[in-house]
VOPAGU-2260 file (C-alpha; in pm, 1 decimal, decimal comma):
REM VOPAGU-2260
SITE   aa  ch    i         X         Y         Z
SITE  UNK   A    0    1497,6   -1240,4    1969,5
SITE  UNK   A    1    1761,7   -1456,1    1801,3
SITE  UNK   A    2    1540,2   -1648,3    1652,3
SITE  UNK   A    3    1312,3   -1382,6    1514,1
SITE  UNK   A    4    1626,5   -1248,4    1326,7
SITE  UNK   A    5    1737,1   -1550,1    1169,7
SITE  UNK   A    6    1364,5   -1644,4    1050,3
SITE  UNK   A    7    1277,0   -1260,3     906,5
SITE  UNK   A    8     976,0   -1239,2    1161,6
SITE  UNK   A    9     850,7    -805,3    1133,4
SITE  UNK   A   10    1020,9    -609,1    1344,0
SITE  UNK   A   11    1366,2    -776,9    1389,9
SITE  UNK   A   12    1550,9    -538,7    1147,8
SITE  UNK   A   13    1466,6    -281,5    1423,0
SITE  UNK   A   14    1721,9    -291,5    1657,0
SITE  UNK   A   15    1580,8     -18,8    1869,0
SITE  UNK   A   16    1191,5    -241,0    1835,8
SITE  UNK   A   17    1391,0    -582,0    1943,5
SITE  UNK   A   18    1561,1    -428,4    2274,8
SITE  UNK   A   19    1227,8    -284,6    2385,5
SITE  UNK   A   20    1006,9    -561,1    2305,8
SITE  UNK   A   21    1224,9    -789,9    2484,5
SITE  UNK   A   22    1236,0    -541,1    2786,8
SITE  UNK   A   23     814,3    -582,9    2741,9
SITE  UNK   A   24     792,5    -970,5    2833,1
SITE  UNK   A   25     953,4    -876,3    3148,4
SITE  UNK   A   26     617,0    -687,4    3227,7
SITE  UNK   A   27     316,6    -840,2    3420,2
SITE  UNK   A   28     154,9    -581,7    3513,1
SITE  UNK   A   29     -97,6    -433,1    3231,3
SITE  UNK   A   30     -74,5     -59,0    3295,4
SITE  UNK   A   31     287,5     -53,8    3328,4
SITE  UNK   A   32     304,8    -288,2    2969,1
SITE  UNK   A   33      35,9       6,6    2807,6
SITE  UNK   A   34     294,2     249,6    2971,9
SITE  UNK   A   35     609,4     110,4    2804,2
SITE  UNK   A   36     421,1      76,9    2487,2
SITE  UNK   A   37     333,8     466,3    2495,9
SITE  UNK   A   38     672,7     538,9    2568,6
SITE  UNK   A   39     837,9     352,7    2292,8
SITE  UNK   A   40     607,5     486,6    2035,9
SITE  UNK   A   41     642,9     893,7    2216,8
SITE  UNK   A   42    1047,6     811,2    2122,1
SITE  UNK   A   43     929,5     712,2    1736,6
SITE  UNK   A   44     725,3    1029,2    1725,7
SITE  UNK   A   45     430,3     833,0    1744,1
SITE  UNK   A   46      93,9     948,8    1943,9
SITE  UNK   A   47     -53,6     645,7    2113,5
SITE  UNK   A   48    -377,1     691,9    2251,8
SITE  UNK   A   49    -550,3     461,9    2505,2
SITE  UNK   A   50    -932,0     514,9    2407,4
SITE  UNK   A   51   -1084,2     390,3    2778,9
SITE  UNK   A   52    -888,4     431,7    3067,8
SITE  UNK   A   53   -1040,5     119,0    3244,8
SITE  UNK   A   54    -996,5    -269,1    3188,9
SITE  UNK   A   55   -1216,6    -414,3    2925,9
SITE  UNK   A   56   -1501,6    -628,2    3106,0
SITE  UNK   A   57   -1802,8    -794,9    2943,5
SITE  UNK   A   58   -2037,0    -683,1    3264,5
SITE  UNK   A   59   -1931,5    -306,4    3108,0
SITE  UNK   A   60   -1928,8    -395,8    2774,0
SITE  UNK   A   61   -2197,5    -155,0    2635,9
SITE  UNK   A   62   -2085,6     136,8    2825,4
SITE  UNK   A   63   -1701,2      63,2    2751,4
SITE  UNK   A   64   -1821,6     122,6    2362,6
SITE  UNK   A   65   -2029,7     442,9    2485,1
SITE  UNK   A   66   -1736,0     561,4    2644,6
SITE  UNK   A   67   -1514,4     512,0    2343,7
SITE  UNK   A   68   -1757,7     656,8    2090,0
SITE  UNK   A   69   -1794,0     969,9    2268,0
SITE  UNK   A   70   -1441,6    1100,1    2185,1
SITE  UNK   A   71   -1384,8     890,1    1843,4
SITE  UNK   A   72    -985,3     990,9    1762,5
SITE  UNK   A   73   -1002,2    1099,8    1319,4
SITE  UNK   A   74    -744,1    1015,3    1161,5
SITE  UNK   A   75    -575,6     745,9    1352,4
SITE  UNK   A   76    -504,1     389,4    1293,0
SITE  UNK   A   77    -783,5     171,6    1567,9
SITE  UNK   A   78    -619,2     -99,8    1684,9
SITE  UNK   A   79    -841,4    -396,1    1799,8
SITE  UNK   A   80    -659,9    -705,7    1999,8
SITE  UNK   A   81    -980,5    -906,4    2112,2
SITE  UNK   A   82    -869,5   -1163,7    2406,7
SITE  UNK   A   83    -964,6   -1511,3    2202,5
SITE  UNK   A   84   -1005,0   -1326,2    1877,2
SITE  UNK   A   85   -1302,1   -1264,6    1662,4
SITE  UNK   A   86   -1643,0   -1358,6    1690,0
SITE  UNK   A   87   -1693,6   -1781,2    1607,5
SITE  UNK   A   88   -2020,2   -1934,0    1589,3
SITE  UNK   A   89   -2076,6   -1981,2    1960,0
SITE  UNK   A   90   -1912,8   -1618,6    2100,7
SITE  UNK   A   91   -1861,5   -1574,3    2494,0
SITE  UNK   A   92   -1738,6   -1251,4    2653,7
SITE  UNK   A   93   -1383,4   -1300,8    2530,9
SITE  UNK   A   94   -1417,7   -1231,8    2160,2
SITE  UNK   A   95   -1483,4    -958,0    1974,2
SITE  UNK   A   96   -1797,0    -955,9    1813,9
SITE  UNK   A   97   -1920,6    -849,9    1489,0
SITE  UNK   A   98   -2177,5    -579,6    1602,2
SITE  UNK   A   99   -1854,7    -425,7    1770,3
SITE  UNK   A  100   -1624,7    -463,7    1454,7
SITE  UNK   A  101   -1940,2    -319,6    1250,5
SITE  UNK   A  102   -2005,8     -49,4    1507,6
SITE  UNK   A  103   -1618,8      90,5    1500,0
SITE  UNK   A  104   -1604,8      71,4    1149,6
SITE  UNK   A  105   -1912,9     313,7    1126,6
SITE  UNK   A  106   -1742,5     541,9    1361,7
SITE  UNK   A  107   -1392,4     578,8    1123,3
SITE  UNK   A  108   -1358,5     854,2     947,2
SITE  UNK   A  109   -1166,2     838,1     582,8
SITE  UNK   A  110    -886,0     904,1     713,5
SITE  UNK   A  111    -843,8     610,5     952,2
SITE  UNK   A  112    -702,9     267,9     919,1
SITE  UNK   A  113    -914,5     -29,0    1180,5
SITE  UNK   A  114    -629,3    -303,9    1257,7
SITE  UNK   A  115    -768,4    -625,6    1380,7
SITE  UNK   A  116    -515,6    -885,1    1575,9
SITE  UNK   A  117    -597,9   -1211,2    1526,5
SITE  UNK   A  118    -394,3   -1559,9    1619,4
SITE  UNK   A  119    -473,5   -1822,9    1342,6
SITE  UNK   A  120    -716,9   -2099,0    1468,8
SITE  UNK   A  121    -657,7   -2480,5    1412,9
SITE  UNK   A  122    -772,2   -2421,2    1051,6
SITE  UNK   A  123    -614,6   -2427,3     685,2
SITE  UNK   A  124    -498,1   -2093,1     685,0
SITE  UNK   A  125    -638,6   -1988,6     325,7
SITE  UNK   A  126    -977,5   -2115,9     395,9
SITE  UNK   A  127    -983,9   -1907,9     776,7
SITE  UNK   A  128    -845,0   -1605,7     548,3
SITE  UNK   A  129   -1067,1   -1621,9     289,3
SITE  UNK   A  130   -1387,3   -1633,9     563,9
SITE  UNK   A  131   -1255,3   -1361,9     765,0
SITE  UNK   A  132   -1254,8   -1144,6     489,1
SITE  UNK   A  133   -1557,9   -1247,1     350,7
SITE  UNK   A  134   -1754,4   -1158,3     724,0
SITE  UNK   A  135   -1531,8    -839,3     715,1
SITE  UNK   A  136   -1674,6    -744,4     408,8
SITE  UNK   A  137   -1987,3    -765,5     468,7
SITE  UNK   A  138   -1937,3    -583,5     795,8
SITE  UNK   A  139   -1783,6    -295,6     641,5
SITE  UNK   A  140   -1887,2    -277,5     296,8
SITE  UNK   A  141   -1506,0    -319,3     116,3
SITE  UNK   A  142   -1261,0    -574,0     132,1
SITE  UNK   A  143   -1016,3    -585,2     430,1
SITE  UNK   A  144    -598,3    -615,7     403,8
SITE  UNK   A  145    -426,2    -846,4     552,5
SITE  UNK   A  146     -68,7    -941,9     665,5
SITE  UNK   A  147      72,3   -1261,3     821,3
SITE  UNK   A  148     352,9   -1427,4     956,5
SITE  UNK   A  149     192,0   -1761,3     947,7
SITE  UNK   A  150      85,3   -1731,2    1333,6
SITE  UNK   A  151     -73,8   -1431,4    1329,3
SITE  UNK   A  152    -269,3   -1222,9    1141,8
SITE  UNK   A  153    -365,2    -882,9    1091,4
SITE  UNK   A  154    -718,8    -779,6     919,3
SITE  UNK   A  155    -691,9    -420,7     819,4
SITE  UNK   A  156   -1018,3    -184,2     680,2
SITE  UNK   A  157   -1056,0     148,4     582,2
SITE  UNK   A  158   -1340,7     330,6     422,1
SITE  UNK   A  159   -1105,2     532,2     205,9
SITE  UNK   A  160   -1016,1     343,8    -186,5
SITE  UNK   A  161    -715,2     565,7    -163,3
SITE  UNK   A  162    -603,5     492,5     145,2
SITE  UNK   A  163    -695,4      85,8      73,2
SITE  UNK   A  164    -459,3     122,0    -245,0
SITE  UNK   A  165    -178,8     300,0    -108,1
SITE  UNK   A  166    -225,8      60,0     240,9
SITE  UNK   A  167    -170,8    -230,0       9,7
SITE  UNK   A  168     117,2    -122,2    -158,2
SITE  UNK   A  169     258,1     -25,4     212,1
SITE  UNK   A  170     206,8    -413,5     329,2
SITE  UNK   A  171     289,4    -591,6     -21,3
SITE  UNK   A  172     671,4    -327,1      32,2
SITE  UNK   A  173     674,7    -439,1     447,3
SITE  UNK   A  174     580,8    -780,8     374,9
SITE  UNK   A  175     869,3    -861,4      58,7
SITE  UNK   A  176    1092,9    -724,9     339,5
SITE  UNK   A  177    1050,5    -975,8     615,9
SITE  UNK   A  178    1119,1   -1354,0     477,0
SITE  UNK   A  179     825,2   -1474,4     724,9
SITE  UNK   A  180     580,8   -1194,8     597,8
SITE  UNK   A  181     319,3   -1257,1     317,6
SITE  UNK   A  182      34,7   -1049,3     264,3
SITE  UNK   A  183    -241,4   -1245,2     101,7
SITE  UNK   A  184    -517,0   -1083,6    -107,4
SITE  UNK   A  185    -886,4   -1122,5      29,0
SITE  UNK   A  186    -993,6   -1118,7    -412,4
């Protein structure tokens, strides 16, 4: 946690965030992480929501994304952390594939935000930013946000230009207010 102070990583000007994150990697057990998570965000005043109760598995893949569709939240922010990441040109069970991405985004309403997690492959990161919004784009019909520390990534959509503008203006404020943020335009 030292260390994420003293390099401006997001987050570490939250005292309260950097105790219970570190309590978090003491965790191994899934439900009881999900369960810390929804408690730290109840004391922030902050519904969390946990869309399927059961473990993601490819053999229930389809009816996973049945289940979810069927009670859709409206205005909430989706958040999407795929186990390898996004779809790549030769896909297997672990990734997150563009149907899906396509398939949530239809299901937002205007007054939702989709967040996508995504660690940065072995690629120049401009050129991997640059695609991902490009796919994104054509996925969902507008350009996506992002916001980066330089390890991670995080591909936000919305089908509201109001809620893009005043989303961008939100990351560009967050972003000049970590040292190791940037938020790089998909133009």
């Amino acid at each position: 946690m030292v260390k994420a102070v003293k390099t401006g990583k997001a987050g570490s000007q939250n005292s309260n965030l950097l105790q219970h994150v570190s309590r978090l990697q003491e965790i191994d057990s899934d439900l009881e992480y999900v369960q810390s998570l929804h408690s730290y965000f109840k004391n922030e005043n902050i519904l969390m929501d946990t869309l399927h109760p059961h473990t993601f598995t490819h053999k229930e893949r389809e009816r996973y994304f049945n289940s979810v569709f069927a009670n859709f939240p409206k205005k909430s922010l989706i958040f999407l952390d795929p186990d390898i990441g996004l779809e790549v040109s030769k896909p297997n069970q672990r990734h997150l594939l563009f149907n899906e991405v396509k398939m949530i985004h239809d299901h937002l309403d205007t007054g939702s935000i989709l967040l996508i997690y995504q660690h940065f492959p072995r690629k120049v990161h401009e050129d991997y930013i640059r695609q991902r919004c490009s796919q994104l784009s054509e996925l969902t019909g507008s350009l996506p946000l992002t916001i980066t520390d330089n390890e991670i990534i995080f591909f936000l959509c919305t089908k509201s230009p109001g809620m893009q503008e005043h989303l961008e203006l939100v990351l560009k404020k967050y972003a000049d207010s970590y040292p190791a943020l940037r938020s790089p335009s998909c133009r």
